[in-house]
C-alpha positions in Angstrom: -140.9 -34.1 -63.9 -143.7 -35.1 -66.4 -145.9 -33.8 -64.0 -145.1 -30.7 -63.3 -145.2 -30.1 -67.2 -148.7 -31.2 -67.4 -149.9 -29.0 -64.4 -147.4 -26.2 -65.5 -149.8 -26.3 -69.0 -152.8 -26.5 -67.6 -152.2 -23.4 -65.3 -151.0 -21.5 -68.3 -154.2 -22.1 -70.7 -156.3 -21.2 -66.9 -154.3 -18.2 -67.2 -155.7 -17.3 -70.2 -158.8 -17.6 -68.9 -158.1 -15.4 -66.0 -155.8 -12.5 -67.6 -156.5 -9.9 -65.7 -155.5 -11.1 -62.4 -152.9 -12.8 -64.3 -151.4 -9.4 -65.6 -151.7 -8.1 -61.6 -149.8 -10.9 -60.3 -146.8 -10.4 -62.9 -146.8 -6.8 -62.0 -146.3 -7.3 -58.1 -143.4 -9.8 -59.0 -140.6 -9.0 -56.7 -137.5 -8.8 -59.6 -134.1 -9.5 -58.8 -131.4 -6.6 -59.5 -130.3 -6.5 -63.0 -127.8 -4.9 -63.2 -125.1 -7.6 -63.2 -121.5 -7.2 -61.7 -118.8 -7.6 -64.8 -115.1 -8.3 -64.6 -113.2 -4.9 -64.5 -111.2 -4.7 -67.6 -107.9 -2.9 -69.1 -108.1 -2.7 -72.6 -105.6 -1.0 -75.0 -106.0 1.7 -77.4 -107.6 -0.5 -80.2 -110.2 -2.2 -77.5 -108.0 -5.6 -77.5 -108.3 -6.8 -74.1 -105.1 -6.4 -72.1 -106.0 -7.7 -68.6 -109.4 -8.9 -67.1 -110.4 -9.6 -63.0 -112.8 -11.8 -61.5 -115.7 -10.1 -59.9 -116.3 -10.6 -56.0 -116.4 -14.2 -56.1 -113.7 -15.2 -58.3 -116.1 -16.0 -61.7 -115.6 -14.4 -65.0 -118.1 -12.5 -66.0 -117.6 -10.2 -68.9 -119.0 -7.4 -70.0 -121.2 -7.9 -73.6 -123.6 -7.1 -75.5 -125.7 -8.8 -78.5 -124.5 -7.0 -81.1 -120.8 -8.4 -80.3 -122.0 -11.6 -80.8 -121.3 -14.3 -83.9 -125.2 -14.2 -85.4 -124.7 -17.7 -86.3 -123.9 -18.9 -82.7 -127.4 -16.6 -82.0 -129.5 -18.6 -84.7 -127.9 -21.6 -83.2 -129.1 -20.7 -79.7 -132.6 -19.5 -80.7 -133.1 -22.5 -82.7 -132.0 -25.3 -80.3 -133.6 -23.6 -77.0 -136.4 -21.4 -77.8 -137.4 -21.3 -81.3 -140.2 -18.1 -80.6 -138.0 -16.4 -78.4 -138.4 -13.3 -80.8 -142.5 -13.6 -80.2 -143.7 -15.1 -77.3 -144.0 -13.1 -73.6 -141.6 -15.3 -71.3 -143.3 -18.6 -71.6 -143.6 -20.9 -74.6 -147.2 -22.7 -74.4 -146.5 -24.7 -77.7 -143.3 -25.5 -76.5 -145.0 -26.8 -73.1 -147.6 -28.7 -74.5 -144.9 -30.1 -76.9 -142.7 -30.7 -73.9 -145.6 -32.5 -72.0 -146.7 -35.0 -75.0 -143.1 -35.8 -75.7 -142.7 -36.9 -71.9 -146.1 -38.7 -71.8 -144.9 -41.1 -75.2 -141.9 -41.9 -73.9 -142.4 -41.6 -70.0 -139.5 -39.2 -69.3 -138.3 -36.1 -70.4 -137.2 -35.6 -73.9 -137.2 -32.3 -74.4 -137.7 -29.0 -72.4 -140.2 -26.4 -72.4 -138.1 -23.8 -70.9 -137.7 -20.2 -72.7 -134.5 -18.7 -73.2 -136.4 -15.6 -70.7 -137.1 -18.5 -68.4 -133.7 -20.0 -68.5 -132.6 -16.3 -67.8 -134.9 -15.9 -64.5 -133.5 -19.2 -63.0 -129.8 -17.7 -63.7 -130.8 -14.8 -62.0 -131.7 -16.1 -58.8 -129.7 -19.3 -58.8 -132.9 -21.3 -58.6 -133.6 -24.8 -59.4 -135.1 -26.6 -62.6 -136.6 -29.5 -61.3 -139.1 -28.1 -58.1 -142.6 -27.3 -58.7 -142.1 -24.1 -57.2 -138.9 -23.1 -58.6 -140.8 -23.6 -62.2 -143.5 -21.5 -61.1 -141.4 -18.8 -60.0 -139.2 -18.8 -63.3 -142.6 -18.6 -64.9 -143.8 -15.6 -63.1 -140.3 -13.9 -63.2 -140.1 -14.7 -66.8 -143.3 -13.2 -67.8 -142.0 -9.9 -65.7 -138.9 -9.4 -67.2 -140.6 -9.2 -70.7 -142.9 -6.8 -69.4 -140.2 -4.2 -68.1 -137.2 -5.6 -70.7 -136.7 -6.0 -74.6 -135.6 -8.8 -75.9 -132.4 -7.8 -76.8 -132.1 -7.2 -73.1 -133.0 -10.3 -72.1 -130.5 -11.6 -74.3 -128.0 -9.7 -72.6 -128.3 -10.9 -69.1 -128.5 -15.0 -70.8 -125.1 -14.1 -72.5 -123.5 -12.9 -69.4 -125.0 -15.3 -66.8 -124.8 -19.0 -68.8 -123.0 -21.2 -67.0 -119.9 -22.5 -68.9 -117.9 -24.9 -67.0 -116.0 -24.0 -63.7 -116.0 -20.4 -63.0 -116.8 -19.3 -66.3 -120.0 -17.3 -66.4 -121.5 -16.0 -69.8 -120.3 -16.4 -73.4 -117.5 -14.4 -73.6 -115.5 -15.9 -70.7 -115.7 -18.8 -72.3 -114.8 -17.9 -75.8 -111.6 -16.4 -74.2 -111.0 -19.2 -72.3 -111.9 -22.2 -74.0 -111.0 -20.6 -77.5 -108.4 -17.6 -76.8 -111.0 -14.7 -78.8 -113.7 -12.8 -78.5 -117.2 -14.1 -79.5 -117.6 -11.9 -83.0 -116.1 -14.8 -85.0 -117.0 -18.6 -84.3 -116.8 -21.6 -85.6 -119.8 -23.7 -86.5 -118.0 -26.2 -84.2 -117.0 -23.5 -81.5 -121.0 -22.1 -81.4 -122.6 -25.7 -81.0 -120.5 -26.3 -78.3 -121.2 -22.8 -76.3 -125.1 -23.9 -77.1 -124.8 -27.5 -75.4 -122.4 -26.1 -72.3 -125.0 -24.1 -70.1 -127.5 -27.3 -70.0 -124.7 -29.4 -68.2 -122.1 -27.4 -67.5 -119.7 -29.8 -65.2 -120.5 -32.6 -66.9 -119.5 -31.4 -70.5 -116.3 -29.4 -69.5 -114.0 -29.6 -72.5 -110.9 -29.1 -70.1 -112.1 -32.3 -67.8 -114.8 -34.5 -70.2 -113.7 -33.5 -74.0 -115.7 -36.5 -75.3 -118.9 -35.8 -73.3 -118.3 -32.1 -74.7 -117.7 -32.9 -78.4 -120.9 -35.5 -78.2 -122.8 -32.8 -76.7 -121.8 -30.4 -79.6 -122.5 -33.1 -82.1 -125.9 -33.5 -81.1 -126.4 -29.3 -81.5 -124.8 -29.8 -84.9 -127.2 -32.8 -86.1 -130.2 -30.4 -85.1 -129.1 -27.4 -86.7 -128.5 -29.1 -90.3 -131.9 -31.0 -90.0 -133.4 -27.3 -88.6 -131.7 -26.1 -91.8 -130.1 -23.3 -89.7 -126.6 -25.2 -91.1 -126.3 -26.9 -94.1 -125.4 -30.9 -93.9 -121.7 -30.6 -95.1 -121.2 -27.6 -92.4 -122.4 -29.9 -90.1 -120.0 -33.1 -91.2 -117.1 -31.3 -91.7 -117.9 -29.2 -87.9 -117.9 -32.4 -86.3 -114.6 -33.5 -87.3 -113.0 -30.6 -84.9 -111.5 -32.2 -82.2 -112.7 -29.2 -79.8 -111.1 -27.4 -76.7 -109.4 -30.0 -74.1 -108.0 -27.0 -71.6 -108.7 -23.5 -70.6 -106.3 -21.0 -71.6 -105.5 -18.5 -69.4 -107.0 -15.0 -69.7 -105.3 -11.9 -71.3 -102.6 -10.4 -68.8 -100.9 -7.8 -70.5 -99.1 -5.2 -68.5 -100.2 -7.0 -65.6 -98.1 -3.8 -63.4 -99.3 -1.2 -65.4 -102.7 -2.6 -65.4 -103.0 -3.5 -61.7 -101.5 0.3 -60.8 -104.4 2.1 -63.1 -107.2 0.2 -61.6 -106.0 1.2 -58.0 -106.3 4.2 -59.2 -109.2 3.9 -60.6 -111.2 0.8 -58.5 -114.7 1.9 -59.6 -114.1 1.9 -63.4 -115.5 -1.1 -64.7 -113.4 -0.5 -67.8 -110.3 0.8 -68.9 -108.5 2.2 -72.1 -104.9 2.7 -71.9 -102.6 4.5 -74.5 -100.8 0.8 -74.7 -100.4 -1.0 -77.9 -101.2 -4.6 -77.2 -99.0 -6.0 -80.4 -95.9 -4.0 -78.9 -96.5 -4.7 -75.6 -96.8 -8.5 -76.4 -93.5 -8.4 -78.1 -92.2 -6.1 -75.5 -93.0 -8.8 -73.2 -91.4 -12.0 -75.3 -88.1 -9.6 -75.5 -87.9 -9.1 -71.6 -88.3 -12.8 -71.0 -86.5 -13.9 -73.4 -83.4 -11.4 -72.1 -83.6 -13.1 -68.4 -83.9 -16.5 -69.9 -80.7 -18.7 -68.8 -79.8 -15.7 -66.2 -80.2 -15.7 -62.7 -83.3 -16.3 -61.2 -83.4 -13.1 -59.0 -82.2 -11.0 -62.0 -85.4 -8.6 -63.1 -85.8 -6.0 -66.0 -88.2 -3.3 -66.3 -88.9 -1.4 -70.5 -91.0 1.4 -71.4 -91.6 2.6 -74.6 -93.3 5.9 -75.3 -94.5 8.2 -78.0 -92.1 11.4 -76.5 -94.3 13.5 -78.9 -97.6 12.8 -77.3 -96.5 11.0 -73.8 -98.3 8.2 -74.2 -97.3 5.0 -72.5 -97.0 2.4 -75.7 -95.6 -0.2 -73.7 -94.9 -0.9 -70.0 -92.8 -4.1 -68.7 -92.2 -3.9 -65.1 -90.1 -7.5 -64.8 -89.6 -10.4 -66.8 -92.7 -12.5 -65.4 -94.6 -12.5 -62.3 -91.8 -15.6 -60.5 -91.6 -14.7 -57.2 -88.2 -15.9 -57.0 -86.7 -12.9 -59.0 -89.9 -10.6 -57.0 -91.1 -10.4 -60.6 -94.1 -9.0 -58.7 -92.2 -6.0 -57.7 -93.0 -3.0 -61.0 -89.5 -2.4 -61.6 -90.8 0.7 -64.0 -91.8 2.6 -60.7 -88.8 1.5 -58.1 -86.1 4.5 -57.6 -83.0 3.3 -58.1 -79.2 5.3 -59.0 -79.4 6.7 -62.9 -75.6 6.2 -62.8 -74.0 8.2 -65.4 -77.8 8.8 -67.8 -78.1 12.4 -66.1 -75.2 13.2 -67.8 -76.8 14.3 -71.2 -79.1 17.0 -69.3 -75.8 18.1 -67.3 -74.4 19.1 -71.1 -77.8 20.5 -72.2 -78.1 22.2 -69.1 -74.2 23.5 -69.3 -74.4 24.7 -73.3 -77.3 26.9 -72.1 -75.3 28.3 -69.4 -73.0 29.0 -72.0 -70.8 26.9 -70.0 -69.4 24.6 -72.4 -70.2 23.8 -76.5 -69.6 20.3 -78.1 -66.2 21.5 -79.3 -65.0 23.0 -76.0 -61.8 21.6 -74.5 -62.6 19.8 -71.2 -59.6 18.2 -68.8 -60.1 14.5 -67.9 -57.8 14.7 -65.0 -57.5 13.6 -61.0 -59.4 16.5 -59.2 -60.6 17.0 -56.0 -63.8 18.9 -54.7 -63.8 20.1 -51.1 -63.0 16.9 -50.5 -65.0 14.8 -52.9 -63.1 13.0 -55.2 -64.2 11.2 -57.7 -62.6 8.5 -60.3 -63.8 7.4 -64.1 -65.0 3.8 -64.1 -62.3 2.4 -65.8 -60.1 4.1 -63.6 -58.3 5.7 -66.4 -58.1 9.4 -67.2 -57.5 10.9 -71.1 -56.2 14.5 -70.1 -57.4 17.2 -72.3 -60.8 15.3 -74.6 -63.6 17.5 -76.5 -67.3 17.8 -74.5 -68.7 15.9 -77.1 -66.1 13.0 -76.4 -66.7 13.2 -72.8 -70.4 12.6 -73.0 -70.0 9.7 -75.7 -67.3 8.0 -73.4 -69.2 9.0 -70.2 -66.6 10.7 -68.7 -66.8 11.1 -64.9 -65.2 14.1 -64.0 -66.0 16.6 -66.9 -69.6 15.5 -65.7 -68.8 16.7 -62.3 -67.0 20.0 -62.8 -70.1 20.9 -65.3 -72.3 20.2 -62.6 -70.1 22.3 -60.0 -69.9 25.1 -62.0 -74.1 24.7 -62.5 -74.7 24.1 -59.3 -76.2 21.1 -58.0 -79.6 22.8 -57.0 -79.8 24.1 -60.6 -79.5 20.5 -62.2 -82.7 19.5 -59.4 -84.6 21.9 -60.5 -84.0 21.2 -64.4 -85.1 17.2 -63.1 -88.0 18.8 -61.4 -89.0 20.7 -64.4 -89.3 17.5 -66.8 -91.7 16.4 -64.0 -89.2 13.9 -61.8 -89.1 13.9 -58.0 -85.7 12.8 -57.3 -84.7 11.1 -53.9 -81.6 12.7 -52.4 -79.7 11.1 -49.3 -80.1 13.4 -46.9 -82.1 15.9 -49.1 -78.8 17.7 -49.7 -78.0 17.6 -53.1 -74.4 17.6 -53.5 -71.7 16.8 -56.8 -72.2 13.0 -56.3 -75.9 13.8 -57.9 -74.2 14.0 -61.5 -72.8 10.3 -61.5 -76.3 8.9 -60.1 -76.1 9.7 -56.2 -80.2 10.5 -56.3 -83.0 8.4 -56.7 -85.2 8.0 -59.9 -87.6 5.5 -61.3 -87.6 4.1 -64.8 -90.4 5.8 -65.6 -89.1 9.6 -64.0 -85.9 9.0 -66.5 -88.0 7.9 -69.5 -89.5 10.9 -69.0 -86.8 12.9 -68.7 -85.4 11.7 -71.8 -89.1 12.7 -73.5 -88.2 15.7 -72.4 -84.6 16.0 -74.1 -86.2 14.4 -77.6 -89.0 16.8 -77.8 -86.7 19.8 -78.4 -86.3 20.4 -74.7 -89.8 20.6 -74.0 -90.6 18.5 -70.4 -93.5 15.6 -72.2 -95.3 14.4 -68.7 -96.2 10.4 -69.3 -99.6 9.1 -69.4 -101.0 5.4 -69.6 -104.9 6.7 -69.7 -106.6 7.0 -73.6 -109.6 9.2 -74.0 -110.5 12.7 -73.2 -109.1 14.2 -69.9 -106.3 11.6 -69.8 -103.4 13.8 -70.5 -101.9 16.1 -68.0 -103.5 19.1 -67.3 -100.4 21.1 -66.3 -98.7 23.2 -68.7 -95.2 21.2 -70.0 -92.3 23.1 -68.7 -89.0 24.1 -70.9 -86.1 21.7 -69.8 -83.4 22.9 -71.9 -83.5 25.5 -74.9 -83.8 23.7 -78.1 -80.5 24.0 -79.4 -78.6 22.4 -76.5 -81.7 19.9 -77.0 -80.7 19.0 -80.4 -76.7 19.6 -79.7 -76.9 16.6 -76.9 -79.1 14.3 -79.4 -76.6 14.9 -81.8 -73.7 14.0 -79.6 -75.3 10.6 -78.1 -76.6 9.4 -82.1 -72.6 9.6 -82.4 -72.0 6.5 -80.0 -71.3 3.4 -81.0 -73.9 0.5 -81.1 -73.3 -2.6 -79.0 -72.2 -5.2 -80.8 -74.8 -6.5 -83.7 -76.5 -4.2 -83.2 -77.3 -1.6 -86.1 -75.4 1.5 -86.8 -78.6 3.5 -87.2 -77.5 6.7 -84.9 -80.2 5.5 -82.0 -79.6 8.6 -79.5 -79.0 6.9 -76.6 -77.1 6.9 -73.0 -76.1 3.8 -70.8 -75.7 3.7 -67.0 -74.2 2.1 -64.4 -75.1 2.2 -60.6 -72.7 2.2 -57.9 -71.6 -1.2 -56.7 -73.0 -2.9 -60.2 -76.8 -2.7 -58.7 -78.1 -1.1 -61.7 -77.9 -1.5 -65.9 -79.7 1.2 -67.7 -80.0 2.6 -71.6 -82.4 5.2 -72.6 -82.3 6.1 -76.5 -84.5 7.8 -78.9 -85.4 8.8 -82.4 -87.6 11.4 -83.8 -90.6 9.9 -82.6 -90.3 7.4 -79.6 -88.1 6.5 -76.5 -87.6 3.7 -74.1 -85.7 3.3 -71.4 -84.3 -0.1 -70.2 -83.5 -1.5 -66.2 -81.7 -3.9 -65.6 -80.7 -5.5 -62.1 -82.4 -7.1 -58.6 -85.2 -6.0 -57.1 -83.5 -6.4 -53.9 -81.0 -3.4 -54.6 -78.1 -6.2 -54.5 -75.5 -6.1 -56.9 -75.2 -7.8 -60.3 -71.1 -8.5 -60.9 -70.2 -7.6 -63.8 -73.7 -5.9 -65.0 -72.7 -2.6 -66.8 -75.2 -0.5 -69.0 -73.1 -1.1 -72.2 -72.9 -4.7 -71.9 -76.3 -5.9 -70.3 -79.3 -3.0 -71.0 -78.1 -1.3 -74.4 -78.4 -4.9 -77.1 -81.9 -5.2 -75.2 -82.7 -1.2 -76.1 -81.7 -1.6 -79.7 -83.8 -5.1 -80.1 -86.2 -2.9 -78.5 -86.4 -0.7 -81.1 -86.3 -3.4 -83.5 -89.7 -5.1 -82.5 -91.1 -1.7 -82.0 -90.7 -0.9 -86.0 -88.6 -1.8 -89.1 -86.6 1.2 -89.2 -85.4 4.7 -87.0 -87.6 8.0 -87.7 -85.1 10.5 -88.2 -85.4 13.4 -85.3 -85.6 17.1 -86.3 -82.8 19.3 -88.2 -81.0 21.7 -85.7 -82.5 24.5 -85.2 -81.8 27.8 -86.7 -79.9 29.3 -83.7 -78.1 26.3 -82.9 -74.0 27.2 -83.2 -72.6 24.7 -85.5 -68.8 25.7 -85.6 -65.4 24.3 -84.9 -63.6 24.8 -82.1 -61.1 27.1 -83.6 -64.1 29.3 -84.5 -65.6 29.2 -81.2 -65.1 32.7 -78.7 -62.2 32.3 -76.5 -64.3 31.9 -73.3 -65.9 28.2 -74.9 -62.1 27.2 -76.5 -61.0 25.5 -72.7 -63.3 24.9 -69.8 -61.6 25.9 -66.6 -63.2 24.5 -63.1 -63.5 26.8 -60.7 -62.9 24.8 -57.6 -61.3 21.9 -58.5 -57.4 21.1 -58.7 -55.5 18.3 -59.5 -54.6 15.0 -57.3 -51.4 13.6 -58.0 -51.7 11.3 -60.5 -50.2 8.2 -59.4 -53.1 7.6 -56.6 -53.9 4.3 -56.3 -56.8 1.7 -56.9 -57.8 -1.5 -56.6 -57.7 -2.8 -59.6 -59.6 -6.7 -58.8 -61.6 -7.5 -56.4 -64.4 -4.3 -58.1 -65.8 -2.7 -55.9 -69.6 -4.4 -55.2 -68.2 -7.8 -56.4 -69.6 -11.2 -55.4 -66.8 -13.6 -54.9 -67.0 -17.6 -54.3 -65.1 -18.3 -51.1 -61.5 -19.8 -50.7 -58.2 -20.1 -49.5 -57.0 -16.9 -50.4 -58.8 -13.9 -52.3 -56.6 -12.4 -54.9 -56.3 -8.4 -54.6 -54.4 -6.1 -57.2 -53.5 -2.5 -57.0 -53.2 -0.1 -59.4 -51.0 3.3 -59.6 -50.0 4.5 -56.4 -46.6 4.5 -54.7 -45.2 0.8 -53.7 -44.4 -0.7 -51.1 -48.5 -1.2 -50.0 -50.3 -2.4 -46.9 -53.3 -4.1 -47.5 -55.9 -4.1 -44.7 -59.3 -6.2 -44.7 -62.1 -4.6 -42.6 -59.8 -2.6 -41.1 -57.0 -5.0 -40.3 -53.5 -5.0 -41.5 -53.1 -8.2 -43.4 -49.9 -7.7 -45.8 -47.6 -5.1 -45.2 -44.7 -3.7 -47.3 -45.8 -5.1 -50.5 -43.7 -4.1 -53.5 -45.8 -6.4 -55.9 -48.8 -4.7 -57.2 -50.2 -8.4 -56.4 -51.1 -9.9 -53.3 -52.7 -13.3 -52.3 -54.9 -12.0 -48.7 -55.8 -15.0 -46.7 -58.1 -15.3 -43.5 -61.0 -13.3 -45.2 -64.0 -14.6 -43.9 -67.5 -15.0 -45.5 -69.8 -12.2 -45.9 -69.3 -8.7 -47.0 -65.6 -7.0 -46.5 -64.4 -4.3 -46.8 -60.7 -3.8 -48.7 -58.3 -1.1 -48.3 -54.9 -0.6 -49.7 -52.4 2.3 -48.1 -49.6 4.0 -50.5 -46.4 4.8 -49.3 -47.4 8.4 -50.2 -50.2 7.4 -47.4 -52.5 7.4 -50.3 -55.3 5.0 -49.7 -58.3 3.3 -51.7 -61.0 1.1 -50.9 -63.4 -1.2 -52.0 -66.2 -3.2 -50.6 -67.2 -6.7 -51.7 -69.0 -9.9 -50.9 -67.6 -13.5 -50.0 -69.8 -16.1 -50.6 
């Protein structure tokens, strides 16, 4: 080694000697690309990093420039590697000649006379330090790059290419990992040790050799106070830190949303979202926190969003990335039943009509459809209630003779106005679309709900920050502002789950068919978020309802989002706010055009619920409700009890698996039910 520094010398003062052919040989150097690949990167709408990727072979490598940089980490690396670098042309000759003497005293090497712009070229091309001609050709490309670079350029490339332990490439991956921030603010301690790392990177990893590390630091810190570039008590009290002993993982907020916008967009190096990484972060604790103790293949999905401007604050797509609950499935994008939340637009849409008003009288009764029959939830039915009462109590079949007397195209094309794309079984929309027989993402009913809070006007959603990231079509009216406010009105009016403040959150619950799916979607006068609930899979959740399981976590929501509700808009001039005496005789009663009523003593089955799960055993308890006694009970199609006047029955011989229950009248009446036996 002591060699090579003595000849490396003596060809540098030849050179000066020979500068012209010198200056033609630097010129023909054959320079290596610099324009370094840097981890793509998500970042939200303050520039706080979000989520960051490896570059093609799995280093980090982010993107940074000088001026982001701590300038005492800078004075720190200048002074302890390359005290001219702001003067000299790529090579150092005092610092070679100094290098050389040191090693001839002592017969080894005490000190390098590699230039930061030296250090730099090897980087580039991955070369050696020890080789003759590796040295030579770190020379020569060291020379060139201060010919066609400035120095603050130079700089650049060191502070991304430095190795730092591992994978870790440059300064700031190593700030974020070893330190958890970015490199605009460090320690004396946290600088010395990102000067010592490069020169032995493995052997001074703070995750694998803390003590080799915090020697290695120590030393950088002794120099610096006798360099004066610290002062002595810095220096003491800098080496008491007990430094980094493990990497921390890198910044993966909205990992979903984040992995979906650069598929989108795979050539962006970076991207800002409309996200709020404080919200989103606390977004995140509330969804994890709300699975924690449940089942492991139970999953949520939250957005939050500004329904003024459509930005995307914050976007959960599941609880965690566990494969065991398919956390890696975006829950905020699957289309799932709405269950009973497209009820609020069937009011709007039916107060436009002129259909209906809040104070119309609308009969909760047993009605049939052309066949299609459909039941409340709880099975119960509260005759003659006000439209306002029917949406607050979710009411099934007020929901569905609005929608019959709409017509079921009319209530798709109000969802295709607010900018959804529903899914309908057999692309035939029919009356089962008003209790959630469609498909519709999270997102599509966050939207929709946008919509409903911006005075009817359809807000299209949008994740992307900047110029050009807002959608260029023209927002389409959903529902006329009156009915808009009238529905807000009505849903402010439901109660709170319990604890949860009586501030007058607009909101709506939901529950899928078979239990598969818990939603709440709410809003004030300035932001909504809607709330899933349920299994990726599509299989049910017993007991899940919207009430119990998705509406605490939407108020808590709203809770972490900000300290208090924004209060919404008045109601608009033309909105009719009268009682129902006052109201023209056409809005007093609503009358169904088609329907009529069942008799009212059809039964149900009260227990098992339909889309149960059920632990096996000797005999599965059944329980019918209404209906004309005696019953026959009949399990997947079999007669299993006959003539029973009980309205309880023990049914033995079910087998494991999913069943199907049905229960005959004496009126011939029947109900069913399907459930699983595990």
């Amino acid at each position: 080694m002591t060699r090579w520094l003595f000849a490396l010398t003596l060809c540098l003062w030849g050179a000066a000697l020979a500068r012209d052919r010198i200056d033609v040989w630097i010129d023909a150097t054959a320079v290596p690309p610099l324009v370094l690949e840097t981890s793509a990167e998500v970042r939200d709408r303050n520039g706080t990093l979000l989520r960051a990727y490896t570059v093609d072979d799995g280093r980090w490598r982010l993107a940074l420039s000088p001026e982001a940089v701590d300038p005492l980490y800078l004075a720190m690396l200048k002074a302890y590697e390359d005290k001219r670098f702001d003067t000299h042309s790529g090579v150092d000759p005092r610092a070679m000649l100094r290098a050389t003497w040191q090693s001839l005293r002592a017969g080894r090497i005490v000190s390098g006379g590699s230039t930061l712009t030296m250090q730099t070229a090897r980087l580039l091309e991955n070369s050696g330090t020890g080789a003759w001609a590796g040295k030579l050709r770190q020379v020569r490309l060291a020379l060139a790059l201060e010919r066609r670079l400035e120095k603050a350029e130079v700089l650049r490339l060191y502070l991304h290419l430095a190795p730092m332990g591992g994978n870790l490439e440059g300064l700031r991956a190593a700030t974020l990992s070893y330190f958890g921030k970015e490199p605009l603010r460090l320690t004396p301690a946290e600088a010395a040790l990102l000067v010592a790392l490069p020169q032995s990177p493995e052997a001074r990893r703070p995750d694998r050799a803390p003590l080799a590390a915090v020697a290695a630091r120590d030393r950088v810190l002794a120099r610096m106070a006798r360099d004066g570039v610290i002062s002595d008590d810095t220096a003491r009290a800098a080496q008491g830190d007990t430094g980094p002993r493990q990497r921390l993982p890198f910044p993966a907020l909205a990992p979903h949303l984040s992995d979906r916008m650069m598929r989108d967009h795979p050539d962006a190096p970076r991207l800002t979202l409309t996200v709020d990484g404080d919200v989103q972060a606390k977004i995140e604790a509330l969804a994890r926190a709300t699975l924690r103790g449940r089942s492991d293949r139970l999953s949520i999905a939250i957005l939050v969003v500004d329904h003024k401007s459509g930005e995307i604050i914050a976007s959960v797509g599941s609880g965690g990335m566990d494969p065991r609950g398919q956390g890696f499935v975006d829950m905020t994008e699957a289309r799932r039943s709405p269950g009973s939340t497209l009820k609020p637009l069937i009011y709007g849409l039916a107060f436009d009509a002129g259909l209906a008003h809040p104070e119309t009288l609308i009969d909760d009764r047993p009605m049939r459809f052309d066949g299609y029959a459909p039941q409340n939830f709880d099975g119960v039915f509260r005759g003659e209630v006000r439209v306002a009462d029917a949406l607050r109590l979710s009411l099934n079949l007020p929901a569905v003779q609005l929608t019959e007397a709409l017509g079921p195209q009319n209530l798709m094309a109000a969802l295709r106005r607010a900018g959804t794309r529903p899914e309908v079984p057999g692309a035939k929309p029919g009356l089962a679309i008003a209790l959630g027989g469609l498909g519709l993402s999270l997102r599509e009913l966050t939207q929709l709900y946008a919509g409903l809070a911006n005075s009817g006007v359809a807000q299209p959603l949008h994740a992307l920050a900047g110029a050009g990231a807002t959608p260029d079509a023209t927002p389409q009216r959903i529902l006329s502002r009156a009915a808009a406010w009238q529905v807000g009105h009505i849903l402010a009016g439901l109660a709170p789950p319990p604890g949860a403040p009586a501030n007058r959150l607009s909101y709506k619950t939901g529950t899928s068919y078979g239990h598969r799916d818990a939603w709440a979607i709410g809003y004030d006068g300035a932001h909504v978020i809607g709330v899933w609930m349920g299994r990726p899979d599509g299989t049910p959740v017993p007991g899940a309802f919207g009430g119990d399981l998705a509406a605490p976590v939407l108020f808590e929501a709203f809770g972490r989002l900000k300290p208090s509700l924004e209060r919404p808009a008045p109601p608009p001039p033309e909105t009719l706010l009268i009682g129902a005496s006052q109201l023209p005789e056409p809005l007093r009663h609503f009358r169904p055009r088609d329907g009529f009523a069942l008799t009212p003593d059809q039964p149900v089955v009260a227990f098992p619920p339909d889309g149960a799960v059920l632990a096996a055993g000797a005999a599965i308890p059944a329980k019918v409700r209404d209906g004309q006694p005696p019953f026959t009970w009949l399990v997947n199609g079999r007669p299993v009890k006959t003539g029973q006047r009980n309205r309880d029955s023990l049914l033995s011989g079910v087998g494991r698996g999913f069943t199907e229950l049905a229960v005959i009248d004496a009126a011939g009446q029947s109900a069913r039910v399907k459930f699983l036996l595990e």
